[in-house]
C-alpha positions in Angstrom: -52.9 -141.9 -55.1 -53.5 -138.1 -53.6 -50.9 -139.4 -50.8 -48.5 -141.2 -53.1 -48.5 -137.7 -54.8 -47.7 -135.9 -51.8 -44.7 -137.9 -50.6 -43.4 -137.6 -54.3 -43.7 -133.7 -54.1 -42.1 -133.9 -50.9 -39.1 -136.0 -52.0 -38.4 -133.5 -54.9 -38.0 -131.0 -53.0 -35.9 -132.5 -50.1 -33.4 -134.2 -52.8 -29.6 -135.2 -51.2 -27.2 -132.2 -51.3 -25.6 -134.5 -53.6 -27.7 -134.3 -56.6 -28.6 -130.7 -55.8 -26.8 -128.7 -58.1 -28.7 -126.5 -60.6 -30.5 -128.3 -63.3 -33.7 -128.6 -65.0 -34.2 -132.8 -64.3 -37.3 -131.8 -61.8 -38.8 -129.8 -64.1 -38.6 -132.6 -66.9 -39.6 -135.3 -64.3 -43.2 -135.7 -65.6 -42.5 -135.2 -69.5 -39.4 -138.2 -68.6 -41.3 -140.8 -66.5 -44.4 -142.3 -66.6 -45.6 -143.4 -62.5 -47.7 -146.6 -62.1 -47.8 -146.7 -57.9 -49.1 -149.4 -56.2 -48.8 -152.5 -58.7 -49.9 -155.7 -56.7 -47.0 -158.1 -57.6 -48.2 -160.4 -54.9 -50.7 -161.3 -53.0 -49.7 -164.1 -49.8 -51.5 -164.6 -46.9 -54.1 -162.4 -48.0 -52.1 -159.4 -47.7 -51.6 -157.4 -51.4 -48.0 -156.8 -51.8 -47.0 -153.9 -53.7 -44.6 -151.7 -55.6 -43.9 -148.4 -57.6 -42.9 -148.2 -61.1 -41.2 -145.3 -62.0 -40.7 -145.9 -66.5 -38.8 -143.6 -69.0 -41.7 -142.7 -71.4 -39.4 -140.5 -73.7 -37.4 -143.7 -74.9 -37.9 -146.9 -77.0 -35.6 -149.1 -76.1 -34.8 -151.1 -72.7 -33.3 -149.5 -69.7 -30.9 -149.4 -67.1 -33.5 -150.5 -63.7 -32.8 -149.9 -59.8 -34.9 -151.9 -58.2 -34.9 -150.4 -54.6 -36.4 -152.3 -51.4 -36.9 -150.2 -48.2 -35.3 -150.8 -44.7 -37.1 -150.8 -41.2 -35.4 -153.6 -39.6 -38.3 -155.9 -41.2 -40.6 -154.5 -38.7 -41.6 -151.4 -40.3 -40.7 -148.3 -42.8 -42.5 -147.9 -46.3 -41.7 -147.5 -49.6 -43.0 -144.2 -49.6 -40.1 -142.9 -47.1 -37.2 -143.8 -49.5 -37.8 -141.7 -52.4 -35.1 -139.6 -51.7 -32.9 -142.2 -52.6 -34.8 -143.1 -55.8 -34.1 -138.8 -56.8 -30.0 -139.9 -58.5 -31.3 -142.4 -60.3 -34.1 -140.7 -62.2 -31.5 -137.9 -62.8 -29.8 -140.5 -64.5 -32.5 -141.4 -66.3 -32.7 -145.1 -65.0 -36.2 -146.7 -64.6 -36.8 -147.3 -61.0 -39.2 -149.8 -59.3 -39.7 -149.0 -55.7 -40.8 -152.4 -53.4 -42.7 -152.9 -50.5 -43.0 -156.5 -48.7 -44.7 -158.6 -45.7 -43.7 -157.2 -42.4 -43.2 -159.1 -39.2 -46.5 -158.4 -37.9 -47.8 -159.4 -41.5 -45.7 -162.7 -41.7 -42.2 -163.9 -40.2 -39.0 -164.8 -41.7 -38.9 -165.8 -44.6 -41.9 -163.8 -45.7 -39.9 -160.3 -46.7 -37.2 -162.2 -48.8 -39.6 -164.1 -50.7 -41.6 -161.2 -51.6 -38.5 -159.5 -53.0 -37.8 -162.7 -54.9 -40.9 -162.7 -56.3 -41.0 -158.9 -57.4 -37.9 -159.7 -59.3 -39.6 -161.9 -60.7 -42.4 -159.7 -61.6 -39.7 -157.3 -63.3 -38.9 -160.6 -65.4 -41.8 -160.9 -66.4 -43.0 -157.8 -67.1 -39.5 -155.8 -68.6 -40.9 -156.1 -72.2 -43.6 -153.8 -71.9 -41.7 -151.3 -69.2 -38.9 -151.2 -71.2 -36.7 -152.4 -68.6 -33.2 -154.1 -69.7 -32.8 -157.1 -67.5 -29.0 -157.3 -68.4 -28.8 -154.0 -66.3 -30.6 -154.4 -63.1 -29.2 -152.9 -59.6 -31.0 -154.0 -56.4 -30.6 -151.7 -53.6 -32.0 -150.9 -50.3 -30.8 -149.2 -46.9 -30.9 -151.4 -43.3 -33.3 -154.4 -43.5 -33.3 -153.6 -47.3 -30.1 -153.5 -48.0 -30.3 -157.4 -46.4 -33.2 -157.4 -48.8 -31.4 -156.3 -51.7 -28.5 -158.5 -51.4 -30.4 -161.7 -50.9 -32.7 -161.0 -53.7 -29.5 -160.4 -56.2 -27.8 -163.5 -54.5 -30.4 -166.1 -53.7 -30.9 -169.0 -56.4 -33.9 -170.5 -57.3 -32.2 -174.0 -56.2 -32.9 -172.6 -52.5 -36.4 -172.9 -53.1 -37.7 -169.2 -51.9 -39.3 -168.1 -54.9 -42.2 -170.4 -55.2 -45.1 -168.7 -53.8 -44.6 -167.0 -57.4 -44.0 -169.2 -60.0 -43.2 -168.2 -63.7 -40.4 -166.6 -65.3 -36.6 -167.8 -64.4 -35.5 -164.9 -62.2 -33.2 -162.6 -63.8 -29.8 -162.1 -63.0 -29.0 -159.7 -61.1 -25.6 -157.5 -62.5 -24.7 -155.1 -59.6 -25.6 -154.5 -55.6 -25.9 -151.5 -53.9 -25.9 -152.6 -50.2 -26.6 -149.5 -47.7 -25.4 -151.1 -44.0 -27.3 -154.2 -45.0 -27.5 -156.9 -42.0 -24.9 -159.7 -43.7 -25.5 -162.7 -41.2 -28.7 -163.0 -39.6 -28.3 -165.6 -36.8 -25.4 -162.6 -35.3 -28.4 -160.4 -34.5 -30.6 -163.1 -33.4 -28.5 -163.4 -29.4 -25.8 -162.6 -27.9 -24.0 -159.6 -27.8 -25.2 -158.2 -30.9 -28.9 -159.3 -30.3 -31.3 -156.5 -31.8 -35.1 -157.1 -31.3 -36.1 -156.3 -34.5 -34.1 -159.4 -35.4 -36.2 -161.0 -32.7 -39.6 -159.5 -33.9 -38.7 -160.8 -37.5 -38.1 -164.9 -36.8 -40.8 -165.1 -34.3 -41.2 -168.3 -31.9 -39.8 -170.6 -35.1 -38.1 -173.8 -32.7 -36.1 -173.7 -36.1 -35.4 -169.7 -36.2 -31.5 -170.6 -36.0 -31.6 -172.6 -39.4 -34.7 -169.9 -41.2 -31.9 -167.1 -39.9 -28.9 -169.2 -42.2 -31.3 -169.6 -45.0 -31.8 -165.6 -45.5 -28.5 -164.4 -44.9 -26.7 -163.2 -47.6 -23.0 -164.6 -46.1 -24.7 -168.3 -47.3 -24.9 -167.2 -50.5 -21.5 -165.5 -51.4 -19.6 -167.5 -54.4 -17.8 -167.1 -57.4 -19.6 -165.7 -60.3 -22.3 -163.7 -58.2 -23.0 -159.8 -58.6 -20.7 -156.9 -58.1 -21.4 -155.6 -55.0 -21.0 -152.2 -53.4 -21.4 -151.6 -49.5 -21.3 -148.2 -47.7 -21.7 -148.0 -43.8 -20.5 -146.1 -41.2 -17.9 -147.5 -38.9 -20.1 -145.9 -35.5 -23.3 -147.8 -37.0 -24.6 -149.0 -33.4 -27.8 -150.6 -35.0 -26.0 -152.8 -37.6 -22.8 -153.8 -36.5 -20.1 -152.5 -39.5 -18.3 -156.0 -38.8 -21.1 -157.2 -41.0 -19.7 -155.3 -44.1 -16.5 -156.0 -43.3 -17.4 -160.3 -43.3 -19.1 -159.5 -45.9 -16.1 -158.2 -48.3 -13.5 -160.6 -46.8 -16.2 -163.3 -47.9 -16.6 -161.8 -51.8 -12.5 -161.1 -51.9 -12.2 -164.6 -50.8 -14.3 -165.8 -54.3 -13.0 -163.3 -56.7 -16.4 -161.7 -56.8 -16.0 -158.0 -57.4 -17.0 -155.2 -54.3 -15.8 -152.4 -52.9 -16.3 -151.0 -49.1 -17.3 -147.5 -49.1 -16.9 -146.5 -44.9 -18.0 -143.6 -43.7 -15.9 -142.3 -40.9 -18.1 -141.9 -37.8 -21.5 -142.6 -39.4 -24.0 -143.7 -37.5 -27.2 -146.2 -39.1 -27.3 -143.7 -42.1 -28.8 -140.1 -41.7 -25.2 -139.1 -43.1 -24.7 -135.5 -43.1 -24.5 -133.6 -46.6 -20.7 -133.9 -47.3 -20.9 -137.5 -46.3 -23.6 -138.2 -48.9 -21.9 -136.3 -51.3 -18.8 -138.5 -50.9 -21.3 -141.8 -50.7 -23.2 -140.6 -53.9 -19.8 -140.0 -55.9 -18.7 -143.5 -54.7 -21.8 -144.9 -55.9 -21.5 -143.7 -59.5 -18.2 -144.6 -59.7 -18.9 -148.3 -59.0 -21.6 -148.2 -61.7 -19.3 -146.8 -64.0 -17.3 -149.3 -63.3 -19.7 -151.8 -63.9 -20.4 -150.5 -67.2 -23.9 -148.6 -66.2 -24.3 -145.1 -67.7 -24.3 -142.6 -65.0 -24.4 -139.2 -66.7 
């Protein structure tokens, strides 16, 4: 708890330029949110996985809910390091719940997308007393989580990846926030876009090729599925930015609704401050457009 505390202290006060402008929000942060860290949602292979709930306190009635999944290339990063990212939301006043899952050196592919299934459906099945409005749910993440995030909003029960938890139907999912999410797996897996954490991530599996199909989210693109937002840099040398770009042609194709936010020159994030001012104003206006409040 005494660390949890320390990172959140720390992500107050290193909030994007974007959000920066003068207000009282941080000073209201405790009297507006109630924190619940560390909530075992899971527990698989004898490994405890856990997230952060971050609920408005001041209200009675449901809310808007990011659910945010951290990146790492499945191999690493914590939910701790991301709370930068959660800061725009709770000065929108949105409830936030913050995800950690299996790592490779935990469990292999599929592990980290069946965790995420299941702590959607955790918020399912816990929204009543959290006050969280599961007709306004965003799932987001940066890298590895935006993958994450996507196949979590996109991924039907039908594919059979949520059954480590049973319970509640999983709720739908109404909008994505993809930060240069990987799109298509089995690309990363060999060849000239072969990245090792891809490698780390499906192990020795003599059927890697078909678990890499299964948990990408190009399988899963169709007609009716979740606006989706994507925002990567065109210079992105750890996830190629042809992955967005297969990723919109693939929603255009189905009529699903999405928008490609490019940021000229950007590497694999760690966008300076006028880009994330540019990224952040490009991410409310998609919620808005969505019908999320936003002020």
């Amino acid at each position: 708890m005494k660390r949890f505390g320390i990172f959140l202290l720390s992500a107050l006060l290193l909030a994007p330029v974007a959000f920066a402008q003068a207000s009282n929000w941080t000073l209201e942060f405790g009297n507006r949110y109630a924190v619940q860290p560390n909530i075992t949602y899971l527990v698989a292979n004898g490994y405890e996985a856990k997230l952060d709930l971050y609920e408005r306190r001041d209200v009675q009635d449901a809310q808007p809910t990011l659910i945010f999944i951290h990146g790492g290339g499945w191999t690493g990063g914590t939910k701790e390091a991301v709370l930068n990212k959660l800061i725009p939301y709770f000065e929108m006043g949105w409830n936030v719940v913050n995800v950690e899952y299996r790592l490779a050196k935990v469990s292999p592919a599929p592990a980290a997308v069946e965790d995420c299934l299941c702590a959607l459906r955790w918020v399912g099945a816990n929204a009543r007393q959290h006050h969280i409005d599961l007709n306004r749910l965003v799932t987001s993440g940066d890298s590895a989580g935006g993958h994450l995030a996507m196949t979590t909003a996109m991924i039907p029960e039908a594919a059979g990846l949520d059954r480590q938890c049973p319970g509640v139907a999983l709720p739908k999912v109404a909008a994505i926030i993809d930060w240069y999410g990987i799109t298509d797996v089995n690309d990363l897996m060999e060849g000239t876009n072969l990245k090792t954490y891809t490698v780390a991530w499906l192990g020795a599996a003599v059927n890697r090729g078909e678990i890499a199909k299964r948990v990408s989210p190009l399988e899963y693109v169709r007609a009716g599925g979740p606006p989706t937002l994507m925002i990567h840099g065109d210079a992105d040398p750890t996830v190629p930015y042809q992955h967005s770009i297969r990723l919109k042609a693939a929603l255009d194709k189905v009529g699903v609704k999405n928008d490609l936010f490019t940021v000229p020159g950007g590497k694999h994030g760690n966008f300076s401050a006028p880009q994330n001012v540019a990224v952040y104003g490009a991410i409310k206006k998609f919620l808005k457009a969505q019908g999320f409040p936003v002020d």
